[in-house]
C-alpha positions as a LaTeX table, in Angstrom:
\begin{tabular}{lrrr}
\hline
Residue & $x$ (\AA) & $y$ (\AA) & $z$ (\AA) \\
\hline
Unk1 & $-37.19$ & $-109.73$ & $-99.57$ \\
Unk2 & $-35.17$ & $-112.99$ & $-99.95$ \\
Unk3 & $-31.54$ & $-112.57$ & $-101.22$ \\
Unk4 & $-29.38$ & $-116.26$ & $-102.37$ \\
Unk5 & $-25.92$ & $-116.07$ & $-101.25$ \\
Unk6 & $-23.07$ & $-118.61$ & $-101.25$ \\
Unk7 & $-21.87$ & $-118.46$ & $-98.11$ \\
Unk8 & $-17.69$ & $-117.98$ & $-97.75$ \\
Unk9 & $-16.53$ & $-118.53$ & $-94.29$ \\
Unk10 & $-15.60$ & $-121.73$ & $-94.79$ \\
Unk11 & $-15.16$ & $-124.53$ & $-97.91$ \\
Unk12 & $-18.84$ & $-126.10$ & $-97.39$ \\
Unk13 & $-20.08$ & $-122.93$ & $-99.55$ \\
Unk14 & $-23.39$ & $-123.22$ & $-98.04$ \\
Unk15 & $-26.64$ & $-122.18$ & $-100.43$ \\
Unk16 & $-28.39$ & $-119.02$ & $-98.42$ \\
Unk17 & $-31.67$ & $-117.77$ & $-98.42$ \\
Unk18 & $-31.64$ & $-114.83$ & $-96.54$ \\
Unk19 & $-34.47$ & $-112.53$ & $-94.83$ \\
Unk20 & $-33.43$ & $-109.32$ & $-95.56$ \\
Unk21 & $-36.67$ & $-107.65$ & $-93.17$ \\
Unk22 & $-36.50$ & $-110.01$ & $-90.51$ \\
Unk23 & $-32.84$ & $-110.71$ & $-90.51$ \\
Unk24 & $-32.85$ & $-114.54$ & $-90.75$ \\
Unk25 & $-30.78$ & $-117.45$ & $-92.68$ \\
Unk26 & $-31.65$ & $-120.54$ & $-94.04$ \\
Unk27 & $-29.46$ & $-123.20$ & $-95.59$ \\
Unk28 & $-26.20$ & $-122.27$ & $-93.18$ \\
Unk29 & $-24.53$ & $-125.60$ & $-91.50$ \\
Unk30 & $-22.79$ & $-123.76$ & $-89.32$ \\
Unk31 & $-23.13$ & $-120.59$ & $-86.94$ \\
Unk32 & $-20.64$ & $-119.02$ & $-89.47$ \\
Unk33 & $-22.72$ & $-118.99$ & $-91.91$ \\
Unk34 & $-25.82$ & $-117.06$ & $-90.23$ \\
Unk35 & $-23.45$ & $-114.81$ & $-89.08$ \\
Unk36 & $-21.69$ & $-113.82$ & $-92.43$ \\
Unk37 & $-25.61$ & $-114.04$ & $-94.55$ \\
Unk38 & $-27.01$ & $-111.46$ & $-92.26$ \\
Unk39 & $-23.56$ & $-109.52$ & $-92.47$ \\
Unk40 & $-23.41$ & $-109.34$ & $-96.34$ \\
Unk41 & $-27.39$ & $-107.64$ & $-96.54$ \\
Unk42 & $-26.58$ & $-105.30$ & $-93.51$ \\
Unk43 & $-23.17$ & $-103.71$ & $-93.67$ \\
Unk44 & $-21.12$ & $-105.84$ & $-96.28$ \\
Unk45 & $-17.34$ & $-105.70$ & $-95.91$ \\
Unk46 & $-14.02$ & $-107.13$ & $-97.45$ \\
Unk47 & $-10.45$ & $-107.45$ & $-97.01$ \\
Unk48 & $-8.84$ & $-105.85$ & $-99.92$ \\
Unk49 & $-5.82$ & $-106.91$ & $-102.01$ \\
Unk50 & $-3.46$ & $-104.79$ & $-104.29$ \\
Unk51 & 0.42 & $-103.76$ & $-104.93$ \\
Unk52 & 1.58 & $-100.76$ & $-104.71$ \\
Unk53 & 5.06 & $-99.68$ & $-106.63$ \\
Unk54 & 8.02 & $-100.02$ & $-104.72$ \\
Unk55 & 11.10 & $-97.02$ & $-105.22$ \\
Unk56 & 14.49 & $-98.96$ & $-105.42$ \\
Unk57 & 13.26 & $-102.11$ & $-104.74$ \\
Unk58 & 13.98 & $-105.54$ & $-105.59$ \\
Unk59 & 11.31 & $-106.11$ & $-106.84$ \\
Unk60 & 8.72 & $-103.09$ & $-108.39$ \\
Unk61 & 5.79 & $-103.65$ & $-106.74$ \\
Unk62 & 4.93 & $-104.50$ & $-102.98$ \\
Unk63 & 1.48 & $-106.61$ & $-102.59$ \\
Unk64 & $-0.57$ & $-105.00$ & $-99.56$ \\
Unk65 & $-3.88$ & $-105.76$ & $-97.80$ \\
Unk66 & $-6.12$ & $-103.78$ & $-95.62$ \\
Unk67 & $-5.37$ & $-104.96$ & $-92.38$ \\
Unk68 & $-9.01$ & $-105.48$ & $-91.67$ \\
Unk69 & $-12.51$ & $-105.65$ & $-93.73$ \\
Unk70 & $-13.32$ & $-102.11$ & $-95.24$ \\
Unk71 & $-17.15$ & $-101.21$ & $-96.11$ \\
Unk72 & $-17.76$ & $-103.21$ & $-99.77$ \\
Unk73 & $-18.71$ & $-99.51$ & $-101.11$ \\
Unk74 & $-15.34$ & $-98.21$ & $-100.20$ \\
Unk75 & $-13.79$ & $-100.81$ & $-102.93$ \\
Unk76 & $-13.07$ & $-98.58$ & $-106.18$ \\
Unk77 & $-12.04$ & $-95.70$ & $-104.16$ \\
Unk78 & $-9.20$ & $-97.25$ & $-102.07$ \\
Unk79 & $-7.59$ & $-99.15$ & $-104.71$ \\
Unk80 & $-7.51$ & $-95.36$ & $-106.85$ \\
Unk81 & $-6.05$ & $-93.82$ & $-103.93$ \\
Unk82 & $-3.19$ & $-97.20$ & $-103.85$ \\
Unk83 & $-2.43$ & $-96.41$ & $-107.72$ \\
Unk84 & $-1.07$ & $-93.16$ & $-106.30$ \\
Unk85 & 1.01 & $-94.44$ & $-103.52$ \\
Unk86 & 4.79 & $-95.56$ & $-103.66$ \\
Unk87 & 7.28 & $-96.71$ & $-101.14$ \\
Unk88 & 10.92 & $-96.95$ & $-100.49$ \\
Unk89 & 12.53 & $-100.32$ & $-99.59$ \\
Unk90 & 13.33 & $-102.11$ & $-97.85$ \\
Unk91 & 9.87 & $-103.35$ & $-96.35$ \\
Unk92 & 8.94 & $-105.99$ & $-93.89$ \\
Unk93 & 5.78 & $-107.92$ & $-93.88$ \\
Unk94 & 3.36 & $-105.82$ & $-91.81$ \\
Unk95 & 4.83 & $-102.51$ & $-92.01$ \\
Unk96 & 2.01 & $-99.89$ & $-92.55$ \\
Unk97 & 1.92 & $-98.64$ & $-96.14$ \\
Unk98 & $-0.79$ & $-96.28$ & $-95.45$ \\
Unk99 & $-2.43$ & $-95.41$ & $-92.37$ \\
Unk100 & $-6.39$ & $-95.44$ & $-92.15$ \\
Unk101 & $-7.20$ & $-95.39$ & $-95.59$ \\
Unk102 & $-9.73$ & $-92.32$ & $-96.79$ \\
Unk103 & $-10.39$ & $-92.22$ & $-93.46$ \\
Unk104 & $-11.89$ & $-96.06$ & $-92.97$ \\
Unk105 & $-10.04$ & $-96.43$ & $-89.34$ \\
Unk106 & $-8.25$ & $-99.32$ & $-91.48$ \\
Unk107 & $-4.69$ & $-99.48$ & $-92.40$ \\
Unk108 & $-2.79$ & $-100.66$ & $-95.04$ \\
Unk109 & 0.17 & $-103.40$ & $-94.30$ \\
Unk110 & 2.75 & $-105.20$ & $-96.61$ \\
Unk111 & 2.59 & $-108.62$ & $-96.95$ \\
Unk112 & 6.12 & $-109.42$ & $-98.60$ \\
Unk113 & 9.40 & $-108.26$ & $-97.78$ \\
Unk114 & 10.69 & $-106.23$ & $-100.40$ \\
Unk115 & 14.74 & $-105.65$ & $-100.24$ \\
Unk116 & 16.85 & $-102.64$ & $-101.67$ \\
Unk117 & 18.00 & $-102.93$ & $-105.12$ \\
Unk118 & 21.67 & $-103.43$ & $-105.03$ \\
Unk119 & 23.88 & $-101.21$ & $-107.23$ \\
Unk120 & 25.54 & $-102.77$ & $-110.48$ \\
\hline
\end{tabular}
């Protein structure tokens, strides 16, 4: 079976034409490319991207990442189980939100400061 992919390692956004049974890629300029083709019909993975509300904060919500690519089918799950988390500030960037998310080995980190709200 051949699966198309655009390829998004780097800006070129190769046009991929992947093997699924014998694992090869066509169409890649670069070894990146090969690389992320066969990676996306094996075991595909991404970074994932949310807030998460913030108790007394500057600001109400804190964006977070995981700090490395989760399994693709882990997705829907881990941004339900963010929805339920909150944090006190202050925060610094890279402080762990959560620690291995449902059980991924992966943890969650800020990526913004967030200061205490000051009193009126």
């Amino acid at each position: 079976m051949i699966r198309e992919l655009i390829c998004i390692s780097c800006p070129m956004g190769c046009h991929l034409k992947v093997d699924v049974e014998n694992k090869t890629v066509e169409g890649n300029t670069c070894k990146r490319g090969e690389i992320y083709g066969i990676n996306e019909v094996t075991n595909p993975v991404r970074v994932i991207t949310s807030t998460v509300k913030v108790i007394e904060g500057d600001l109400p919500v804190l964006p977070v990442k995981t700090k490395e690519p989760v399994p693709k089918d882990m997705n829907f799950k881990i941004m339900e189980a963010l929805k339920e988390i909150q944090v006190a500030a202050p925060i610094k960037v890279g402080d762990v939100i959560v620690e291995n998310i449902l059980e991924t080995g992966v943890d969650v980190v800020a990526t913004r400061n967030i200061g205490k709200k000051h009193s009126k």
